[in-house]
KOLSE-167429 format. One record per atom (N, C-alpha, C, O): residue in three letters; x, y, z. Coordinates in pm, whole numbers, plus 50000, padded with zeros to 5 digits. Example, Ala and Ser with C-alpha at 12.3 -4.5 7.8 and 13.67 -1.06 7.14 Angstrom:
2
+---------+-------+-------+-------+
: residuo :    c1 :    c2 :    c3 :
+---------+-------+-------+-------+
:     Ala : 51319 : 49431 : 50780 :
:     Ala : 51230 : 49550 : 50780 :
:     Ala : 51320 : 49670 : 50780 :
:     Ala : 51424 : 49668 : 50846 :
:     Ser : 51285 : 49775 : 50708 :
:     Ser : 51367 : 49894 : 50714 :
:     Ser : 51290 : 50003 : 50787 :
:     Ser : 51341 : 50114 : 50804 :
+---------+-------+-------+-------+
# end
This chain:
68
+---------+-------+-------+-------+
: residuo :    c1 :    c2 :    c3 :
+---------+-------+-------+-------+
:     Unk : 43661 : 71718 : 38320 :
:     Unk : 43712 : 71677 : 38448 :
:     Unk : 43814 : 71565 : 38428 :
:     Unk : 43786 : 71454 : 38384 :
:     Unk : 43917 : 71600 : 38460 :
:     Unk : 44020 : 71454 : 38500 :
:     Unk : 44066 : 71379 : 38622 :
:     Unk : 44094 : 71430 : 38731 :
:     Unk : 44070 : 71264 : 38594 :
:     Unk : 44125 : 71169 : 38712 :
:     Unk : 44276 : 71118 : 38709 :
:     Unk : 44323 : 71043 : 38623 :
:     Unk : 44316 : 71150 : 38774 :
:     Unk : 44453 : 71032 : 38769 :
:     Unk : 44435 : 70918 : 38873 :
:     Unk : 44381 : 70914 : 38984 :
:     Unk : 44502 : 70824 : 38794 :
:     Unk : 44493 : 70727 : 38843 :
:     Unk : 44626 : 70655 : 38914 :
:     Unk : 44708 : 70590 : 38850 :
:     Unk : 44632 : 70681 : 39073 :
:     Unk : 44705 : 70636 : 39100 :
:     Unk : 44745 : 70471 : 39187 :
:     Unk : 44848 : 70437 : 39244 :
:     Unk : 44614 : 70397 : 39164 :
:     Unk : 44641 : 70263 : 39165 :
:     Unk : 44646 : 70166 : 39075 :
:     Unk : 44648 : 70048 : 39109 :
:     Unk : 44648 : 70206 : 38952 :
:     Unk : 44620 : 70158 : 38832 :
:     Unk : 44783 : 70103 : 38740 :
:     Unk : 44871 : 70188 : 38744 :
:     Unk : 44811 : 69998 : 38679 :
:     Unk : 44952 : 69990 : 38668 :
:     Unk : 44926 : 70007 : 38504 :
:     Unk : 45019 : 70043 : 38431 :
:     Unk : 44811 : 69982 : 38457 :
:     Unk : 44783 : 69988 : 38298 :
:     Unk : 44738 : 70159 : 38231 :
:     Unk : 44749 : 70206 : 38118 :
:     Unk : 44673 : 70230 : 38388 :
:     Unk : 44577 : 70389 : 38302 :
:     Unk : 44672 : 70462 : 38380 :
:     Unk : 44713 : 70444 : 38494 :
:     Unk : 44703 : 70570 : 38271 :
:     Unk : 44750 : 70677 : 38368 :
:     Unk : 44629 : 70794 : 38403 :
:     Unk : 44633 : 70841 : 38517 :
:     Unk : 44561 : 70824 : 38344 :
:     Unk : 44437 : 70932 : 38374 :
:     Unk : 44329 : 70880 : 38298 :
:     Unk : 44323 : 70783 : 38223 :
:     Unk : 44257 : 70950 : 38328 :
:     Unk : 44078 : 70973 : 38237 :
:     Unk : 44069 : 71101 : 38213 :
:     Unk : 44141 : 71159 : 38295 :
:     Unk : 44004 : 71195 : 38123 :
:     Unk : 43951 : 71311 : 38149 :
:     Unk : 43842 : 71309 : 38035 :
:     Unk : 43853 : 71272 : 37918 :
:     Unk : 43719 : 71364 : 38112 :
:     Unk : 43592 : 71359 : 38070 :
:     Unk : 43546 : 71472 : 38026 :
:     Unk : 43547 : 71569 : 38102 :
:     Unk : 43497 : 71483 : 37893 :
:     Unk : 43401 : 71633 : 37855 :
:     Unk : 43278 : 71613 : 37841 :
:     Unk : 43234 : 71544 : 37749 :
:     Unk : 43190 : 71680 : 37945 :
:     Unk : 43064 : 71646 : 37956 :
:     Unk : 42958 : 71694 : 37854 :
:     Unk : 42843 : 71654 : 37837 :
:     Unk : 43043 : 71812 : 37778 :
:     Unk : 42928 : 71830 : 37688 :
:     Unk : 42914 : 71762 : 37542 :
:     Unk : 42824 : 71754 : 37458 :
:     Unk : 43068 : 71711 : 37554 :
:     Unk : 43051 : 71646 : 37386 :
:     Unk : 43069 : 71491 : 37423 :
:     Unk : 43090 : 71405 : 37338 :
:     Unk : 43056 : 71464 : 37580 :
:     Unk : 43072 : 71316 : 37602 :
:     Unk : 43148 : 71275 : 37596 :
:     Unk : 43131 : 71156 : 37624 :
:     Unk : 43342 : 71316 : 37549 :
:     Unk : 43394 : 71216 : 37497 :
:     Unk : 43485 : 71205 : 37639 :
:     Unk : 43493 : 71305 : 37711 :
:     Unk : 43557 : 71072 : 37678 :
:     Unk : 43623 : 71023 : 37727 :
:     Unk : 43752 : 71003 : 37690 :
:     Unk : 43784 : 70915 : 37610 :
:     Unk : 43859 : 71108 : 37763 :
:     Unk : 44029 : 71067 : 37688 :
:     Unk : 44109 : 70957 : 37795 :
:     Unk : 44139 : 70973 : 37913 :
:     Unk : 44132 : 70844 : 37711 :
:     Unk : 44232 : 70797 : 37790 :
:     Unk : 44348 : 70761 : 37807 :
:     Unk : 44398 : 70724 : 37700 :
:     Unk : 44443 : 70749 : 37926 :
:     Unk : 44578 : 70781 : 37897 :
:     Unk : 44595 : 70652 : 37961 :
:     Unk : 44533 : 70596 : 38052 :
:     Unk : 44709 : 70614 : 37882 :
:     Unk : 44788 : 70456 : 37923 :
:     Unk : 44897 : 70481 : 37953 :
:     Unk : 44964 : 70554 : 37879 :
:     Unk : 44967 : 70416 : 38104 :
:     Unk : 45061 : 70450 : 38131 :
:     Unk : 45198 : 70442 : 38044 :
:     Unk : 45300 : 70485 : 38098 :
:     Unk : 45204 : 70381 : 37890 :
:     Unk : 45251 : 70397 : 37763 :
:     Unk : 45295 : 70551 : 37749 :
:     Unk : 45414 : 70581 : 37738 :
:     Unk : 45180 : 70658 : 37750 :
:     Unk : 45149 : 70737 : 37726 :
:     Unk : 45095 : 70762 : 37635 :
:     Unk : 45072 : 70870 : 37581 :
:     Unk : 45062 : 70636 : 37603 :
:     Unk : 44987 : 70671 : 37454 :
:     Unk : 44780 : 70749 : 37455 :
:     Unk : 44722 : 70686 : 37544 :
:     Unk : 44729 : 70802 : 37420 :
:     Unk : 44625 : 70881 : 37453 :
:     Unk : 44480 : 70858 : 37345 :
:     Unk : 44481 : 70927 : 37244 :
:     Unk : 44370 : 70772 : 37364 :
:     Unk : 44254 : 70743 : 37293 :
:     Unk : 44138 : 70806 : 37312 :
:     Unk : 44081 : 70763 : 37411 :
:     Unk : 44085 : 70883 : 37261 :
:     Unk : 43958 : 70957 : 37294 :
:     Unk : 43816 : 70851 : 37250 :
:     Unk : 43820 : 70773 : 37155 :
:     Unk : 43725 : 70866 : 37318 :
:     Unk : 43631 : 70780 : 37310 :
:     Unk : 43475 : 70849 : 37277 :
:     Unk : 43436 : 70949 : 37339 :
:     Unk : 43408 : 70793 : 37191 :
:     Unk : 43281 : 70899 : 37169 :
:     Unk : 43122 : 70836 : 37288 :
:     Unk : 43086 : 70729 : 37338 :
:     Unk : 43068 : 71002 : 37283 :
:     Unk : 42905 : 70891 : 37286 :
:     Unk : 42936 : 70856 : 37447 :
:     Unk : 42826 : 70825 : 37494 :
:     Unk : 43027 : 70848 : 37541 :
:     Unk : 43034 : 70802 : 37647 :
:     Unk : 42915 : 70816 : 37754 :
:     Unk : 43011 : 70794 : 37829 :
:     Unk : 42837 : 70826 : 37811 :
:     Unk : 42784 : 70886 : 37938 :
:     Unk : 42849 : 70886 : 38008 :
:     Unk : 42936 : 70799 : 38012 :
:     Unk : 42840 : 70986 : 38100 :
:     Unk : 42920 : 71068 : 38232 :
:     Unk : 42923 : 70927 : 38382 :
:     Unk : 43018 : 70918 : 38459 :
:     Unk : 42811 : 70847 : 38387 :
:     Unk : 42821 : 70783 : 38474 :
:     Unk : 42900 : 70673 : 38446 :
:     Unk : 42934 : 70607 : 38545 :
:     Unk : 42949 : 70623 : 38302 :
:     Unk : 43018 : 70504 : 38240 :
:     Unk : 43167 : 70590 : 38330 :
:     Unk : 43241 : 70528 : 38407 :
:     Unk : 43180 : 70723 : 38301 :
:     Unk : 43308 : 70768 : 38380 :
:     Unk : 43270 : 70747 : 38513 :
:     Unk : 43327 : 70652 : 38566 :
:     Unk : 43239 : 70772 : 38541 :
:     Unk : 43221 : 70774 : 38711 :
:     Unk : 43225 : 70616 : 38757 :
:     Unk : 43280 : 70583 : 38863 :
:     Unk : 43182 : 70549 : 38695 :
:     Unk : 43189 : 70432 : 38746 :
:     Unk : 43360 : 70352 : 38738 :
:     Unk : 43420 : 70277 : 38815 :
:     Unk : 43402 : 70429 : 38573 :
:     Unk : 43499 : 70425 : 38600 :
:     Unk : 43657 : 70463 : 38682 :
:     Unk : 43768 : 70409 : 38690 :
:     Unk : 43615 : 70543 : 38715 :
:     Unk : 43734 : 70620 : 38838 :
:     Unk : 43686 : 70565 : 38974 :
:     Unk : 43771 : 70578 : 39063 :
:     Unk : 43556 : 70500 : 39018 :
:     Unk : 43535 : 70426 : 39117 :
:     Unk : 43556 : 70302 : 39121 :
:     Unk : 43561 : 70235 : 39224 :
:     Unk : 43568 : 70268 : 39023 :
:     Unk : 43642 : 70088 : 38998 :
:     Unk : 43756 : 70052 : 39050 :
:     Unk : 43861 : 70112 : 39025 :
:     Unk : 43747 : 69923 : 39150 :
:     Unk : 43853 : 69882 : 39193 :
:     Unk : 43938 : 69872 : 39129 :
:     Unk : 44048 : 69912 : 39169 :
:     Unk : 43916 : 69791 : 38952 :
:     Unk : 44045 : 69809 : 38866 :
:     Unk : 44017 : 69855 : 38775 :
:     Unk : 43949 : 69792 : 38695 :
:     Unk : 44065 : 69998 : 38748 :
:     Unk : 44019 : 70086 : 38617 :
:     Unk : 44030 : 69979 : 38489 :
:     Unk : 43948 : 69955 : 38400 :
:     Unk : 44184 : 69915 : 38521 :
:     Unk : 44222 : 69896 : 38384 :
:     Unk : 44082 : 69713 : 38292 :
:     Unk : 44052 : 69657 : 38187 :
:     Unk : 44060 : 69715 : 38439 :
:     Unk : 44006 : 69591 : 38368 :
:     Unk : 43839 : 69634 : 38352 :
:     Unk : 43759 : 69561 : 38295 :
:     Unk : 43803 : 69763 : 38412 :
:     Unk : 43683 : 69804 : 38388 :
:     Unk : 43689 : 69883 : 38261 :
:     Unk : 43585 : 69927 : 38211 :
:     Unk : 43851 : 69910 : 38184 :
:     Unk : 43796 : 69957 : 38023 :
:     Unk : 43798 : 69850 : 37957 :
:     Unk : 43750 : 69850 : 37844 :
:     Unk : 43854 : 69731 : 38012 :
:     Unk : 43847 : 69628 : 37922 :
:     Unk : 43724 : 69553 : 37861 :
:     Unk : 43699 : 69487 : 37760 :
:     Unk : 43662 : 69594 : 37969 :
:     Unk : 43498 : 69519 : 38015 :
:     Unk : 43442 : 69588 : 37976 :
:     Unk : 43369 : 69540 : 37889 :
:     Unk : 43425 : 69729 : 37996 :
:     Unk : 43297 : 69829 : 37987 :
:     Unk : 43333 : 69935 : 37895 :
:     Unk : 43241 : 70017 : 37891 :
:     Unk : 43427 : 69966 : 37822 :
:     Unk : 43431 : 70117 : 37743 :
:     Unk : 43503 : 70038 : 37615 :
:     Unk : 43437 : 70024 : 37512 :
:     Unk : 43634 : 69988 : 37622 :
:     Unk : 43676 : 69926 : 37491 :
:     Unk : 43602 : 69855 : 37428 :
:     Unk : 43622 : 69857 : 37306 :
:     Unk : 43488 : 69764 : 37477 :
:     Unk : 43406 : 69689 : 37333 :
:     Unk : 43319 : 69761 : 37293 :
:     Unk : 43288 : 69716 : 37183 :
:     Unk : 43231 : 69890 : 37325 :
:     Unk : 43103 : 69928 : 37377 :
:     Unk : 43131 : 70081 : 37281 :
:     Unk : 43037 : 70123 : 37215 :
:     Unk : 43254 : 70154 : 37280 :
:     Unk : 43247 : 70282 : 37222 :
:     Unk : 43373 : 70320 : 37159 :
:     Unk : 43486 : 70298 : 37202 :
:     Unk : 43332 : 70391 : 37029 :
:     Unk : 43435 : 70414 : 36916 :
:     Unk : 43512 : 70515 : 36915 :
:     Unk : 43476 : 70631 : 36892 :
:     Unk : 43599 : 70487 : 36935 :
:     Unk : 43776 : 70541 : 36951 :
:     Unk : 43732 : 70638 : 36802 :
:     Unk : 43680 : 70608 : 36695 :
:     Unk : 43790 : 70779 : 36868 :
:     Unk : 43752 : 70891 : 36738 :
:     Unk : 43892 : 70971 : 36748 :
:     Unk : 43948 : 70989 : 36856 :
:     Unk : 43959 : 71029 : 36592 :
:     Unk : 44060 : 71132 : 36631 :
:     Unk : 44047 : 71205 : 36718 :
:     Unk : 44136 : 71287 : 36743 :
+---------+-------+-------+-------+
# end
């Protein structure tokens, strides 16, 4: 499932695979990080966050390992 994010000035999308967990994310850079191990509600909470960009700062960038 993907989100775009259109209040966000730092994410351009999310998109989530629920069966292998991983979390892709897109920076309005365009540059693109896949994330392991995620749970589905760490996404959800994230596309409901007032500010995506400071809820990966907080909650997904220290917490889960960036995989090819």
């Amino acid at each position: 499932m993907r989100h775009d994010f259109t209040n966000s000035t730092s994410l351009s999308y999310a998109e989530y695979d629920s069966t292998d967990k991983v979390l892709i994310i897109c920076f309005s850079s365009g540059k693109e990080y896949k994330y392991a191990d995620v749970p589905k509600d760490v996404y959800q909470e994230l596309i409901e966050a007032n500010s995506a960009g400071k809820f990966f700062q907080q909650y997904i960038k220290p917490y889960y390992k960036v995989i090819e």
